[in-house]
N, C-alpha and C positions, 0 to 999 in steps of 0.2 A: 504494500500500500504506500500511496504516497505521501509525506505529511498533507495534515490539513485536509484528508478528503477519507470518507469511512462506506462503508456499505452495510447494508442489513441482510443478515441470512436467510433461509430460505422460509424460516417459521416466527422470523423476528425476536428471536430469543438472546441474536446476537448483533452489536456492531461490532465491527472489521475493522480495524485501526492501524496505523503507523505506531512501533513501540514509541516513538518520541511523543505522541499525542495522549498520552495516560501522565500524566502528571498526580505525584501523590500514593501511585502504587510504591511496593516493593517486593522484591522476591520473599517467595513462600517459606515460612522458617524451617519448614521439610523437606530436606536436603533430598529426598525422591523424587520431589514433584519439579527440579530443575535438573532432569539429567539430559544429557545428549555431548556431542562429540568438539563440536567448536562454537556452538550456545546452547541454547536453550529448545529440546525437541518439541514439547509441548503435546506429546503423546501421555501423560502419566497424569493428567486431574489439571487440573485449575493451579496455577506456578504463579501467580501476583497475587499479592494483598496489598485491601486498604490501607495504606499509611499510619491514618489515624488511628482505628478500630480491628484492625487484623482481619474483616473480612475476605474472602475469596472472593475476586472480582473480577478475575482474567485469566486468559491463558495464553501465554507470550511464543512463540516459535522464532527461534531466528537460530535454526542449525545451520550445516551447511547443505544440508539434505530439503529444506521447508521453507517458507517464504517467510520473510520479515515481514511477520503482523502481530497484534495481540488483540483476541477474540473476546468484547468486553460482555461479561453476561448483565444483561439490560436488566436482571431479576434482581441483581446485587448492586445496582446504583441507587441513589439520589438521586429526584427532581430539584430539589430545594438545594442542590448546591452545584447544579452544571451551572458553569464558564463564574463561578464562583472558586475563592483561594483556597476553600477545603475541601478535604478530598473527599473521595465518594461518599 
């Protein structure tokens, strides 16, 4: 994905992001759910969390095998804080 431009999946469960465009995640404190070979596979569960809160809220891919995106699940965001400085 390119920054600044996102897609919705095919049952709207998910936007499609640029990992530069999630501002406020962090990798998953479970050292499973980021494995893969030169990033991050994104085959093993939801790999970012909220910032703030520690929820699961994405899933990042950017091996050398997958395409740099991260899959934001639309079920774990905030209305009341999009293009606002807190995170999800």
């Amino acid at each position: 994905m390119a920054t600044g431009t996102f897609k919705v999946n095919f049952d709207a469960s998910l936007l499609i992001l640029h990992p530069d465009d999630v501002p406020g995640t962090a990798p998953h404190p479970d050292a499973l759910r980021r494995s893969g070979c030169c990033g991050v596979a994104g085959q093993d569960g939801p790999n970012l969390v909220c910032g703030g809160c520690g929820v699961e809220v994405a899933t990042k891919e950017s091996d050398c095998w997958t395409d740099n995106l991260v899959a934001l699940i639309v079920a774990a965001t905030n209305e009341s804080t999009a293009g606002a400085s807190a995170p999800f």
